[in-house]
Every structure is written in structure tokens, then in C-alpha cells.
C-alpha positions as CSV (number, residue, x, y, z in Angstrom):
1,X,25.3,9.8,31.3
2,X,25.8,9.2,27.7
3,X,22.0,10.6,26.7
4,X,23.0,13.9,28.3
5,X,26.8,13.6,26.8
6,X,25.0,13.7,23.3
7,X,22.5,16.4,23.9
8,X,25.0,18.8,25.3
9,X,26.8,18.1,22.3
10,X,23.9,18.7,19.9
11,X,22.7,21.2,21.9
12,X,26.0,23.7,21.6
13,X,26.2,22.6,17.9
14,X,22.8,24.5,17.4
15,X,20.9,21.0,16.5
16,X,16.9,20.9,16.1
17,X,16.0,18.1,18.6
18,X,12.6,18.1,17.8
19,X,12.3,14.6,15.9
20,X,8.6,14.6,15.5
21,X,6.3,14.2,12.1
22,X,4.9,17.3,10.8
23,X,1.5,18.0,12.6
24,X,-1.2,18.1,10.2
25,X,-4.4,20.3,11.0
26,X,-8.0,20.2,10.0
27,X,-6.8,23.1,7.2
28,X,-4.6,20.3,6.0
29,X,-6.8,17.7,6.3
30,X,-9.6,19.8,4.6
31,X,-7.4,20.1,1.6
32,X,-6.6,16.8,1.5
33,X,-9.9,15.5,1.6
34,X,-11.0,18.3,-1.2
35,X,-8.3,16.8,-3.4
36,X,-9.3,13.2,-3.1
37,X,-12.9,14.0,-3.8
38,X,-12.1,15.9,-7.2
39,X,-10.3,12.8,-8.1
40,X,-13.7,10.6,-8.2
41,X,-12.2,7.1,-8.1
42,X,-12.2,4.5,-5.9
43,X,-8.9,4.7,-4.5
44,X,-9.4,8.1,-4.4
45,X,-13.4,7.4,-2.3
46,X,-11.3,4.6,-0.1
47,X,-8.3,6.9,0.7
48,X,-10.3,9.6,2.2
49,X,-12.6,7.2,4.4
50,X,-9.1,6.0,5.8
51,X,-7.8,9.5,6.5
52,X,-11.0,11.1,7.9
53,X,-11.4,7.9,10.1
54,X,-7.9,8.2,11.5
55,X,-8.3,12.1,12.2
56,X,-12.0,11.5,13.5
57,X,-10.5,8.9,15.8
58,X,-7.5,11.0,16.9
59,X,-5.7,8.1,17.7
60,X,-2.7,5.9,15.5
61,X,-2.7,5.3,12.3
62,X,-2.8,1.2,12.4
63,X,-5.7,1.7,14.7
64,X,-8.2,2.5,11.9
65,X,-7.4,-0.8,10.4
66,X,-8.8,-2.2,13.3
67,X,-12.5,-0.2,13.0
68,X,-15.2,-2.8,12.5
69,X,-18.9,-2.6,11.7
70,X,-19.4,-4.9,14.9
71,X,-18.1,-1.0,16.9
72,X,-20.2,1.3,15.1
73,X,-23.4,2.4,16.9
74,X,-26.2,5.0,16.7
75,X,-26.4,7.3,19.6
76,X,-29.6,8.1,20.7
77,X,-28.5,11.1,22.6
78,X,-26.6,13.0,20.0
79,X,-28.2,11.6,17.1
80,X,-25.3,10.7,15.7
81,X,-23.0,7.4,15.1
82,X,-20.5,6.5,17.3
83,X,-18.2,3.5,17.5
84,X,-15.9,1.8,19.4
85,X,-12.3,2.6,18.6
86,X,-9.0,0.3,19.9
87,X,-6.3,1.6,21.4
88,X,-3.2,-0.4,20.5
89,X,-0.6,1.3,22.9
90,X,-2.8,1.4,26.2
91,X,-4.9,-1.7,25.3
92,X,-7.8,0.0,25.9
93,X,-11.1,1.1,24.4
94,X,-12.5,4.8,23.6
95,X,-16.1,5.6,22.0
96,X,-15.8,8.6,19.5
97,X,-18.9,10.2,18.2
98,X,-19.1,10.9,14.6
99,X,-21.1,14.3,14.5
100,X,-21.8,15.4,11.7
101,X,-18.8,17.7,10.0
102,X,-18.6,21.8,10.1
103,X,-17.8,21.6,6.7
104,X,-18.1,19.2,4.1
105,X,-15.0,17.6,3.4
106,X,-14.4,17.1,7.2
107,X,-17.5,15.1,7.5
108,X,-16.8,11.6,8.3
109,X,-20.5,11.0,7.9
110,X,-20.6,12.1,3.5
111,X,-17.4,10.1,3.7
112,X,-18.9,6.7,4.8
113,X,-21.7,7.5,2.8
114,X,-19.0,7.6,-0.2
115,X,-17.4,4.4,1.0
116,X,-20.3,2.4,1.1
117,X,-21.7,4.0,-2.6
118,X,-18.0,2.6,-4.2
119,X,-17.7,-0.7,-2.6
120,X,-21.3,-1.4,-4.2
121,X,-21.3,-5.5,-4.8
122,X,-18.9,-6.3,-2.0
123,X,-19.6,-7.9,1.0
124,X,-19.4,-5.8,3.9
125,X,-20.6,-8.2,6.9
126,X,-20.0,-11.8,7.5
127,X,-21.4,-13.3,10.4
128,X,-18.3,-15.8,11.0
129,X,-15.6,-13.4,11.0
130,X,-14.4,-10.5,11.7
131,X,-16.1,-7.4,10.0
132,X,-13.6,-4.6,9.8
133,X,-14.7,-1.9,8.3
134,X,-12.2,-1.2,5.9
135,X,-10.4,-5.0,5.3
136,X,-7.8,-3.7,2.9
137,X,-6.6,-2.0,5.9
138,X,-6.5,-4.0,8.6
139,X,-3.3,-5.5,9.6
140,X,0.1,-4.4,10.7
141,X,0.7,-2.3,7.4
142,X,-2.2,0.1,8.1
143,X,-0.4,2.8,9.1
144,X,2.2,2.7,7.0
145,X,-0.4,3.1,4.2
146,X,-2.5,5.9,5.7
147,X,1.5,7.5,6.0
148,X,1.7,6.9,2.4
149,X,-1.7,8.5,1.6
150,X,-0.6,11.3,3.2
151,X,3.1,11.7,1.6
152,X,1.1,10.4,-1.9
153,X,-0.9,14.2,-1.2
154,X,2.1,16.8,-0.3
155,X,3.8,18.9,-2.5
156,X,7.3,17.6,-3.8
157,X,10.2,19.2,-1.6
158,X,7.8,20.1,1.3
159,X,8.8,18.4,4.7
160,X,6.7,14.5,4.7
161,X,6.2,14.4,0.7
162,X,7.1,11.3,-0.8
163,X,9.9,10.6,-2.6
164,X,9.1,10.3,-6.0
């Protein structure tokens, strides 16, 4: 009764109840990507891995923490990689495919390639633990980074820009 008390209310005083981030597109992405590159520097290399993982992956943003070289796969079929991705709310599994990009800078594939070029001279596989693909990522503050990444990227005063 006193959910639909407050949204009568908010409803007559001409409220938005639409609560939800801003959705972010592959023009967005695109552009985001583009930016990172002209950067050149590692931060730079490793922020766009994370970002084109978690859109590749369409899933949340804590799950790409979670991404391990143990997933990742070749597909014989497609000719492509695929890997196995968690899914934290369901507690289940999904395989994406990582085809190969329309356009550069949404090409997870150039992306990895990237990644593994700047993390030259660290280890990337351990056979007694776990292997995740990127480590300064996993854990419970992935997503908030990848959020952060995001926010770092958007123009002051636009809706989801950080507060600087």
C-alpha cells in the first residue's frame, strides 16, 4: 500500500521514475575505446580490455573480473575464441564468442592483442591458482572500477560523468 501511496504521489507531481544508468551503445563505446587508444599507455591499453570485455560479454560489470584464461577457448566452428563467462546473479554459465569486430575499436580480438603486448614481463598463467584474465580486476571492486572507467571518459556536466 505504501509503494503505490508514493508513486501516486510522484506520479501527480510530474516525477521521472525511471531510475536507471544511462544506456551506453556501441557509438559510445566506439568512442570510448577510440579515446583510450590515442592515449597509448598502459592504463589506457588495460582500461579498454576491461570495457570491451564487459560489452563483449553483455553481462555485469564485476563479472569481467571474474574472466580467466582457464575459460577462453578456440572455436573450431566459427574460427574464433570463445570463453566461458560467470554469471553472478543467476549462478550460471554462458559461452560468448569473440568474433572478430565490425570495426576496429569494437574488436575485442586487437584489444587482447593490445593487452597481452603491454603486460609484456608479467606472468599471465600459474598452474596453482587461479588465472584471471585481468587480476587487477578481479574481486568485489570490479565493477565499481569499470563504472569509474566509464565516468573517467564522459564529458563534465553530462548525465554519468565523474565528479571532478
Amino acid at each position: 500500500m505504501m509503494e503505490r501511496t508514493i508513486f501516486q504521489r510522484d506520479m501527480h507531481l510530474g516525477k521521472s521514475m525511471d531510475q536507471s544508468a544511462n544506456e551506453l551503445y556501441d557509438m559510445h563505446i566506439k568512442e570510448l575505446v577510440r579515446q583510450l587508444s590515442r592515449a597509448n599507455t598502459r592504463e589506457s591499453g588495460e582500461r579498454k580490455f576491461a570495457i570491451l570485455s564487459l560489452w563483449r560479454t553483455a553481462g555485469r560489470a564485476s563479472e569481467v573480473g571474474m574472466l580467466t584464461w582457464n575459460g577462453l577457448r578456440w572455436n573450431e566452428l566459427h574460427s574464433s575464441a570463445e570463453m566461458e563467462v560467470p554469471q553472478s546473479k543467476t549462478s550460471k554459465w554462458k559461452t560468448i564468442l569473440y568474433v572478430p569486430g565490425r570495426q576496429r575499436h569494437l574488436d575485442w580480438n586487437l584489444a587482447l592483442g593490445d593487452f597481452l603486448v603491454i603486460r609484456e614481463g608479467r606472468d599471465l598463467y600459474k598452474a596453482d591458482e587461479p588465472n584471471f584474465l585481468m587480476p587487477e580486476m578481479s574481486g568485489k571492486t570490479c565493477g565499481t572500477k569499470i563504472s569509474a572507467f566509464i565516468k573517467a571518459m564522459q564529458p563534465k556536466g553530462k548525465s554519468g560523468a565523474a565528479v571532478c
